[in-house]
Backbone as JSON Lines, residues from 0, in Angstrom:
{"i":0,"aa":"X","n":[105.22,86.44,90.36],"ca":[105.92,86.79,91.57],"c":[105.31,88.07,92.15]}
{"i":1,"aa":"X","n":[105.03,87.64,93.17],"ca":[104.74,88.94,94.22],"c":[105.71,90.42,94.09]}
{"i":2,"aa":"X","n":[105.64,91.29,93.9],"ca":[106.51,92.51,94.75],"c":[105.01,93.41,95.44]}
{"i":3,"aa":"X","n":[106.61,93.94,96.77],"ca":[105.92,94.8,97.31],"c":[106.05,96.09,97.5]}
{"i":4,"aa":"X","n":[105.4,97.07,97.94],"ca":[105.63,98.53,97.72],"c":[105.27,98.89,98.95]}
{"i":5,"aa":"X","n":[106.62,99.78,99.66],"ca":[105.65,100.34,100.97],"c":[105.32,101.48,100.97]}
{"i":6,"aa":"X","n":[104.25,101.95,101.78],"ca":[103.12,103.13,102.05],"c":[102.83,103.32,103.22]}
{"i":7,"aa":"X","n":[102.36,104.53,103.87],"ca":[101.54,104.83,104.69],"c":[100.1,104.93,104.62]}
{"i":8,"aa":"X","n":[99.12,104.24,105.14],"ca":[97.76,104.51,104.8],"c":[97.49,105.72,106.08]}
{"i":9,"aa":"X","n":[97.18,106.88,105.83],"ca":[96.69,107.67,106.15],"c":[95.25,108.24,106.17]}
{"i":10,"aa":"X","n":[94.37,107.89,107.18],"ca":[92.67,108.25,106.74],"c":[92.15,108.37,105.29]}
{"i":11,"aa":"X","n":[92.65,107.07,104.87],"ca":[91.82,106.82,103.65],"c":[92.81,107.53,102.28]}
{"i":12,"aa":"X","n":[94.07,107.59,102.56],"ca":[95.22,108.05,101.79],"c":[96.35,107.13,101.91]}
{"i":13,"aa":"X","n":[97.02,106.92,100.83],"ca":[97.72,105.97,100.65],"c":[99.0,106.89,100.29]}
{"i":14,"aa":"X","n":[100.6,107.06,100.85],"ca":[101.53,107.92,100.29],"c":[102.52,106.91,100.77]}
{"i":15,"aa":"X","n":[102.97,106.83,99.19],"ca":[104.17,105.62,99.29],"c":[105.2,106.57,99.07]}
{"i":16,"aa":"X","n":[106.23,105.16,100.19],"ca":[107.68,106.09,100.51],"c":[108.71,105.67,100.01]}
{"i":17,"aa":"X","n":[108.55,104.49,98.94],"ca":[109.86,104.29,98.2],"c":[109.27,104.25,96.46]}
{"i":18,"aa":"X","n":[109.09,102.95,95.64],"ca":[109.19,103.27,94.7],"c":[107.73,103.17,94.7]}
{"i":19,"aa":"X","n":[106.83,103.89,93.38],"ca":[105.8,104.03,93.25],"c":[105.22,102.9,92.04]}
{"i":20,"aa":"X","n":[104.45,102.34,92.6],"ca":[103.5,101.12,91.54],"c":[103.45,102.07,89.83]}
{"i":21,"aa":"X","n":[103.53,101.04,89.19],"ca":[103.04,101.29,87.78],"c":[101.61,101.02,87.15]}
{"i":22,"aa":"X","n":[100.62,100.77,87.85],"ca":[99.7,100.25,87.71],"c":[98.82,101.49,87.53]}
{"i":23,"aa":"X","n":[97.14,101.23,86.57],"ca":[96.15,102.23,86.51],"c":[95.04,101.95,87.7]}
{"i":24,"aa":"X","n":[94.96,100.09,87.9],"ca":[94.39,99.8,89.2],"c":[94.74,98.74,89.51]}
{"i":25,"aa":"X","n":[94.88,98.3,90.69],"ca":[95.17,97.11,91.58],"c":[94.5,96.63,92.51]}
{"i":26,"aa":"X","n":[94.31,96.0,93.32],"ca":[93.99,95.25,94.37],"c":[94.32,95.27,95.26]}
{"i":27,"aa":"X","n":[94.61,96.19,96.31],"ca":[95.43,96.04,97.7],"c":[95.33,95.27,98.82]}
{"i":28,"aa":"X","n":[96.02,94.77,99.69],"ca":[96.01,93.65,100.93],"c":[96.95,94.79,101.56]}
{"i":29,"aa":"X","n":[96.08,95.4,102.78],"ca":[96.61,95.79,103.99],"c":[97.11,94.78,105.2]}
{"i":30,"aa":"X","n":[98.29,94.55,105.59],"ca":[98.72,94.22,106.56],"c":[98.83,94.91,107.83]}
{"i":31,"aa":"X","n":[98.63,94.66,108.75],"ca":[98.26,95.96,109.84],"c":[99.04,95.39,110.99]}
{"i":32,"aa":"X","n":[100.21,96.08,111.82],"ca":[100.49,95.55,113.06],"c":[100.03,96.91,113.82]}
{"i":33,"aa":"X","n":[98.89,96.44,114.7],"ca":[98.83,97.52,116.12],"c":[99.53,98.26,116.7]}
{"i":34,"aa":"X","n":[100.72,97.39,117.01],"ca":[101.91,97.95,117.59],"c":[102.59,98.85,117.06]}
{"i":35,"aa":"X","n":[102.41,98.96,115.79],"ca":[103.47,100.2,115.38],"c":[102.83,101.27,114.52]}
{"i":36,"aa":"X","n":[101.15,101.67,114.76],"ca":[100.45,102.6,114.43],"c":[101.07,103.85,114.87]}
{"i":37,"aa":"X","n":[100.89,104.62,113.7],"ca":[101.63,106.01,113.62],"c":[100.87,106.86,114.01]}
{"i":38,"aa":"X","n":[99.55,106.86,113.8],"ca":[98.53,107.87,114.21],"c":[99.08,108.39,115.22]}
{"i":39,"aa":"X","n":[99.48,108.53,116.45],"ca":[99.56,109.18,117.26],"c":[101.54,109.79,117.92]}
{"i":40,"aa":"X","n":[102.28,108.94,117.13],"ca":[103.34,108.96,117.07],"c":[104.52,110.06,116.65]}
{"i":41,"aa":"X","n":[105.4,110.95,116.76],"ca":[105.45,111.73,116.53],"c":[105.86,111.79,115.05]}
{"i":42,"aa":"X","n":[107.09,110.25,114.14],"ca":[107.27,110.65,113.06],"c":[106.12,110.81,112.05]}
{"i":43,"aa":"X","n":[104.82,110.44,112.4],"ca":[103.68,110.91,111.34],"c":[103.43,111.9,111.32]}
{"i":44,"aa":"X","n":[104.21,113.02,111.57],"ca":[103.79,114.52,111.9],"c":[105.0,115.0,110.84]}
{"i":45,"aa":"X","n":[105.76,113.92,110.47],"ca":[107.27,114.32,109.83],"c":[107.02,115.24,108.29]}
{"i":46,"aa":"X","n":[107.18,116.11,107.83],"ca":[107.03,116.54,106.68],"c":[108.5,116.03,105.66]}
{"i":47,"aa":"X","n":[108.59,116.39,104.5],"ca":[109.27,115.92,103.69],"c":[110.27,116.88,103.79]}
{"i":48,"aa":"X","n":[110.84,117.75,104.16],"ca":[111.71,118.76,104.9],"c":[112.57,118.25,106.26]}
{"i":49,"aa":"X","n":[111.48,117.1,106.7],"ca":[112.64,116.8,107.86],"c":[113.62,115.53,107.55]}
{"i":50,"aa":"X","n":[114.7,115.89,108.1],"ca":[115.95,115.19,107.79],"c":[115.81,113.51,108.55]}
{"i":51,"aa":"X","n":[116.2,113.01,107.79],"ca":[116.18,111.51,107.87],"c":[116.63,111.48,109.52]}
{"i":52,"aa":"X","n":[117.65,111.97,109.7],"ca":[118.48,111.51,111.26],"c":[117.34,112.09,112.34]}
{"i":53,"aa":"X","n":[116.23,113.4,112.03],"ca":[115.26,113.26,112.96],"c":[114.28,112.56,113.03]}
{"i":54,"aa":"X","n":[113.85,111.84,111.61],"ca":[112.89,110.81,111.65],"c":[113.05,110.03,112.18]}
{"i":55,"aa":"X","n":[114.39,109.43,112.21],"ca":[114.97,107.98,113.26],"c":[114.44,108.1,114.43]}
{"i":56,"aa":"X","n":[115.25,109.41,114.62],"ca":[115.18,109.53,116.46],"c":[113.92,109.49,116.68]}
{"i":57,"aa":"X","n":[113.01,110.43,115.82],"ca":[111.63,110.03,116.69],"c":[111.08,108.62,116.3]}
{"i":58,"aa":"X","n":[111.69,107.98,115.53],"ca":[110.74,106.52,115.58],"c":[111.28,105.76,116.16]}
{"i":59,"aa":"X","n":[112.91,105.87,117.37],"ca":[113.51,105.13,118.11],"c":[112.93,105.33,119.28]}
{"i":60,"aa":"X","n":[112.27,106.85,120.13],"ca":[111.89,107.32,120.71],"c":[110.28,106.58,121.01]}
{"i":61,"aa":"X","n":[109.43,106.74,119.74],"ca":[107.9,105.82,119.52],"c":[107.96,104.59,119.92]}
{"i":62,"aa":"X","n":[109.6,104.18,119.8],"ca":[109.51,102.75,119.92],"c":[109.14,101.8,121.25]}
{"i":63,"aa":"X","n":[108.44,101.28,121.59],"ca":[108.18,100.6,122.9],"c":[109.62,100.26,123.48]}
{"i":64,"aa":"X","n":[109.97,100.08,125.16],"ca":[111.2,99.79,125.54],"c":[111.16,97.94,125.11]}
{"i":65,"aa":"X","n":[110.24,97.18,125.52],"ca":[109.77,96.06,125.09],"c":[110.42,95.67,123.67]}
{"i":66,"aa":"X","n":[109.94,96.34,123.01],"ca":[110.04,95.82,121.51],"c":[112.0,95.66,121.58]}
{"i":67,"aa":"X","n":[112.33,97.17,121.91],"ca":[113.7,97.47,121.82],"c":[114.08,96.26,122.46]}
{"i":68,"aa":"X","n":[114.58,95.7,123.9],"ca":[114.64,94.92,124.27],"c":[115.03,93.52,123.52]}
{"i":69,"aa":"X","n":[113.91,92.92,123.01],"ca":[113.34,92.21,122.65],"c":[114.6,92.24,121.13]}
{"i":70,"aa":"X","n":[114.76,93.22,120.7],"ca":[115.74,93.19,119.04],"c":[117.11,93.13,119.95]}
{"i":71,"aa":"X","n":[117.34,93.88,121.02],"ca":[119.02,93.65,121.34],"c":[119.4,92.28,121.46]}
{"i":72,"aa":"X","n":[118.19,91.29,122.29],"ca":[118.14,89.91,122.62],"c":[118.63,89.33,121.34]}
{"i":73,"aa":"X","n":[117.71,89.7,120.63],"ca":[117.53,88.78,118.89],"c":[119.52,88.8,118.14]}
{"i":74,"aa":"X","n":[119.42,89.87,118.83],"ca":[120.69,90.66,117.13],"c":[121.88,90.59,118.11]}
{"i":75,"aa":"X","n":[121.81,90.71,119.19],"ca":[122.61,90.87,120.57],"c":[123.2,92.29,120.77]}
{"i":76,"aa":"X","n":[124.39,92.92,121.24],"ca":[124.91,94.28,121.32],"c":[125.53,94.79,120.05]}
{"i":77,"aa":"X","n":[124.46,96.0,119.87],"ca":[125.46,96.41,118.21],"c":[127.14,97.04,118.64]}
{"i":78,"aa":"X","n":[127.64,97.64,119.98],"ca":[128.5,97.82,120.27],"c":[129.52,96.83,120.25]}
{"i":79,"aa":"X","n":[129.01,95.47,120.2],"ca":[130.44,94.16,120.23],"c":[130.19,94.08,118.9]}
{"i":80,"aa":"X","n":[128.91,93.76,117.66],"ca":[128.87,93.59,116.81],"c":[129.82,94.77,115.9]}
{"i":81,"aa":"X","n":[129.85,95.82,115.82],"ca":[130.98,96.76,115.43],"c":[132.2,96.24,115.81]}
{"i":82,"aa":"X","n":[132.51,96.28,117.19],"ca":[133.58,96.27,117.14],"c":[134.7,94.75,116.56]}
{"i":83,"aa":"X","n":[133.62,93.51,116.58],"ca":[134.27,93.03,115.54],"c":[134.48,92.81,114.2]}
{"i":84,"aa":"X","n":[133.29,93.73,113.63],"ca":[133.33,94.27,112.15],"c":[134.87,94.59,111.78]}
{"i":85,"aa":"X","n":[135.14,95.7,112.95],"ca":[136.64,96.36,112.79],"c":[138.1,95.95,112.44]}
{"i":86,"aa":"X","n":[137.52,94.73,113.26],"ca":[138.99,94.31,113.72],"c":[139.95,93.74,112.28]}
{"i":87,"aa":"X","n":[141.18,94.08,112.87],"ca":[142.13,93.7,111.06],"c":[142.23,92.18,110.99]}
{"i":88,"aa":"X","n":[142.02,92.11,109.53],"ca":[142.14,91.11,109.14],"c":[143.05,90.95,108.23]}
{"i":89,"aa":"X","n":[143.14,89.68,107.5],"ca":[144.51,89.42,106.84],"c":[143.19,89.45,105.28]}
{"i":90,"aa":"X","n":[144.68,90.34,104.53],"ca":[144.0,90.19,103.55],"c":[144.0,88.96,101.96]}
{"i":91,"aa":"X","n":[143.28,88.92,101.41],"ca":[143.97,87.29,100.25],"c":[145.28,87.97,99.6]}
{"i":92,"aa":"X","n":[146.57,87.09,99.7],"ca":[147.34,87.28,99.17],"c":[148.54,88.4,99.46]}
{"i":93,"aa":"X","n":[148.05,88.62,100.66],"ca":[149.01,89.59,102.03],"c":[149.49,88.97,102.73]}
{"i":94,"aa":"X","n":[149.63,87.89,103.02],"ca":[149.65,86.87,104.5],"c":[151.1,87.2,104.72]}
{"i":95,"aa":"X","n":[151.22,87.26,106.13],"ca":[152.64,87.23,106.75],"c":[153.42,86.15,106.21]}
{"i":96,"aa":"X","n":[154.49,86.39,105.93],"ca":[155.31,85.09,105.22],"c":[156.26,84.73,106.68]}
């Protein structure tokens, strides 16, 4: 079975951002989408000091309006999707008699 590990390849540097391989050597397969190259973007500038909630913003900010678009279509409004997360429900073995 496959697993995967994600990383940033950085000019010939590899710095992974969740769990780290166990391996002495491997074989790597880069997958590459164009569209979401960091090189020039502002969260690749992010140091390990900055707080998660500014990394978002700047990679919501990087984000093409297109792309955005394109996920509200897919997933539809996270504002209706909450709000029927919310709503009360009956619970097992509560039911109005």
């Amino acid at each position: 079975m496959l697993k995967s590990y994600e990383a940033i390849y950085d000019q010939g540097h590899i710095k992974w951002l969740g769990e780290v391989p166990k391996f002495k050597r491997v074989r790597v397969v880069l997958v590459a989408d164009d569209a979401n190259e960091l090189e020039d973007a502002p969260e690749a500038k992010a140091t390990e000091e900055t707080p998660n909630g500014a990394r978002l913003v700047s990679i919501l900010r990087a984000t093409p309006v297109e792309l955005m678009a394109s996920i509200a279509e897919k997933f539809g409004n996270p504002v209706d999707w909450q709000r029927e997360q919310r709503k009360d429900r009956v619970l097992p073995g509560r039911e109005n008699s």
